[in-house]
C-alpha positions as CSV (number, residue, x, y, z in Angstrom):
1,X,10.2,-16.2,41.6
2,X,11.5,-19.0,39.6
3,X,11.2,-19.0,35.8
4,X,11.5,-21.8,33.5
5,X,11.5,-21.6,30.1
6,X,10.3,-24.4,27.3
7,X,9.3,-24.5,24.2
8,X,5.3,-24.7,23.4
9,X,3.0,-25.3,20.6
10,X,2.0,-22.0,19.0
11,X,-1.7,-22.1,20.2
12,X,-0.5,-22.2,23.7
13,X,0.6,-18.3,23.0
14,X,-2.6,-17.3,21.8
15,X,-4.3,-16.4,24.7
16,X,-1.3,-14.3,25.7
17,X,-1.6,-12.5,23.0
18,X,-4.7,-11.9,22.8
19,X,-4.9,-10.6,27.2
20,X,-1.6,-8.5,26.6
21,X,-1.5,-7.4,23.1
22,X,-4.8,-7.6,21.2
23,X,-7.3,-7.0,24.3
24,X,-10.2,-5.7,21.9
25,X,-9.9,-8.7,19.2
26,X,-11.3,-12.1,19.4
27,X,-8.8,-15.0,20.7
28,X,-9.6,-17.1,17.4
29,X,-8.0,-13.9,15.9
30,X,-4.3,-14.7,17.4
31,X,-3.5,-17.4,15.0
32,X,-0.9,-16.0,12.6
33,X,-0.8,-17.8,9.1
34,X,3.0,-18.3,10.0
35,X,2.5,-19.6,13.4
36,X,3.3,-23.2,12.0
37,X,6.9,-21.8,10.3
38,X,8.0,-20.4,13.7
39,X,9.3,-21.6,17.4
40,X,7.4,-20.8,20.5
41,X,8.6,-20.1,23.8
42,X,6.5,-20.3,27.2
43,X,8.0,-18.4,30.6
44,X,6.5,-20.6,33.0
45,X,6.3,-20.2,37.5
46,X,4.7,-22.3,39.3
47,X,3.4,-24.2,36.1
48,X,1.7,-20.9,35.1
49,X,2.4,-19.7,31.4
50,X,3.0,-15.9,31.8
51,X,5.3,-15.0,29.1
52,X,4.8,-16.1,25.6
53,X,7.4,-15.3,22.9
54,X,7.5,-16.6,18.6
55,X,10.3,-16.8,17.2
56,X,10.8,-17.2,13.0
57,X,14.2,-17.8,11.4
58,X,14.4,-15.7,8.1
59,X,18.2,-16.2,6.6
60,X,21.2,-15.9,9.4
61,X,18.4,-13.2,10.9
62,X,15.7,-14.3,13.7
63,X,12.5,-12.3,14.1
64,X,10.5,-12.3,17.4
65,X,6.7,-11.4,17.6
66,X,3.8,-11.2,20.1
67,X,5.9,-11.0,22.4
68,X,4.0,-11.0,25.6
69,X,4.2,-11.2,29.6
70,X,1.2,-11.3,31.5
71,X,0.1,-8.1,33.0
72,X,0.6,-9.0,37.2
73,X,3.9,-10.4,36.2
74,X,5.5,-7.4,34.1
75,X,8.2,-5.9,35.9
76,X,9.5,-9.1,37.4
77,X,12.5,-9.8,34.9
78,X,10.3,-12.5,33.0
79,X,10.1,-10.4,29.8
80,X,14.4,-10.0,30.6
81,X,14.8,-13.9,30.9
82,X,12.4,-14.4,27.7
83,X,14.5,-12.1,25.6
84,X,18.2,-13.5,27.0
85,X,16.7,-17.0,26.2
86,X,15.4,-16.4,22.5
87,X,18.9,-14.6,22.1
88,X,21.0,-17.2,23.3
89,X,18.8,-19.8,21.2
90,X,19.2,-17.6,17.9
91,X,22.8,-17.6,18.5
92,X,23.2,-20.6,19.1
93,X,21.3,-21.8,15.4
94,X,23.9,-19.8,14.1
95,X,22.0,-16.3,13.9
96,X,24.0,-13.4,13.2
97,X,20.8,-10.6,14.1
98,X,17.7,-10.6,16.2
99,X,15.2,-7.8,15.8
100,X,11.4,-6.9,16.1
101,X,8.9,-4.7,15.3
102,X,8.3,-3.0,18.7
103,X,5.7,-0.6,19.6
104,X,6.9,2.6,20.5
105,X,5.8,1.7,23.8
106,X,8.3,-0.7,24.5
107,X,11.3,0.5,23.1
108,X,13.0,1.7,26.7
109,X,12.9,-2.1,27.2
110,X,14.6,-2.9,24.5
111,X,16.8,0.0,24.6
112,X,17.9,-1.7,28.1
113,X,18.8,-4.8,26.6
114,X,21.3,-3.8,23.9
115,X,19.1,-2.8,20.7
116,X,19.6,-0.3,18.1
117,X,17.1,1.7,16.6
118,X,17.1,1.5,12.7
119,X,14.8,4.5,12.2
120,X,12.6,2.0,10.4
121,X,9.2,3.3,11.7
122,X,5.8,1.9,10.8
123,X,1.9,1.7,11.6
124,X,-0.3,-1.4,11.7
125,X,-3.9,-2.2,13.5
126,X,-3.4,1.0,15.2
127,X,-0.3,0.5,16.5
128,X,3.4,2.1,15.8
129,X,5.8,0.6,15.4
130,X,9.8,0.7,15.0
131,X,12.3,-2.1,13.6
132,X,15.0,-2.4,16.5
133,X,17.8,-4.9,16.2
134,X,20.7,-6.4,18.2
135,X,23.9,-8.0,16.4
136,X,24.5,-11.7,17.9
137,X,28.1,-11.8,16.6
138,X,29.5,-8.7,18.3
139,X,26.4,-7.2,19.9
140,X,27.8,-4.2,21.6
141,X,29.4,-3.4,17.6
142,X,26.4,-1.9,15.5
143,X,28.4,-2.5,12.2
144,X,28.1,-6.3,13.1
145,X,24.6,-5.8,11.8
């Protein structure tokens, strides 16, 4: 399957978001105040959006949120290309970490693609949460954090 990845306009994510992450809420509910301060990245095959990714600069740090793969396509490396992509893109603007709030869920994926857990754990909307982060100078040093 071939992937490409571009950036979008933050209300192309919002239906994403609201399929993967927010299945019980409204879609006019996916708009985040600080949709318009971030970058927004689209995983695209065959001209389908399937993997939706914002990304929000915050000092030499880069958050990602809603980060989101539709639900026949998980499994398929997309969510792997999405994250490589952001990470290369935060590096390249001169990022020294990348981190999220993931829900507990998902921490095995992230675990898989070199993050550490900062025992930073949280609950919001029902969900739990912990902080992970990857270093983007030295990535495999966690004192590069």
């Amino acid at each position: 399957m071939e992937i490409s990845i571009e950036q979008i306009r933050p209300e192309l994510t919002w239906y994403l978001r609201q399929q993967v992450l927010y299945p019980a809420q409204k879609l006019y509910e996916m708009e985040m105040d600080e949709d318009q301060d971030g970058i927004h990245f689209g995983a695209f095959t065959d001209n389908k959006l399937v993997g939706i990714v914002s990304l929000f600069q915050k000092g030499s740090g880069f958050q990602f949120r809603k980060f989101a793969v539709e639900l026949n396509y998980q499994g398929k490396g997309i969510g792997n290309e999405l994250l490589s992509y952001i990470t290369d893109f935060a590096k390249a603007e001169g990022g020294k970490r990348i981190w999220c709030n993931a829900r507990l869920s998902a921490t095995g994926f992230y675990d898989k693609n070199g993050f550490y857990h900062t025992g930073q754990f949280f609950s919001k909307n029902g969900f739990d949460y912990e902080i992970l982060e990857k270093g983007l100078t030295h990535p495999s040093d966690p004192a590069a954090l």
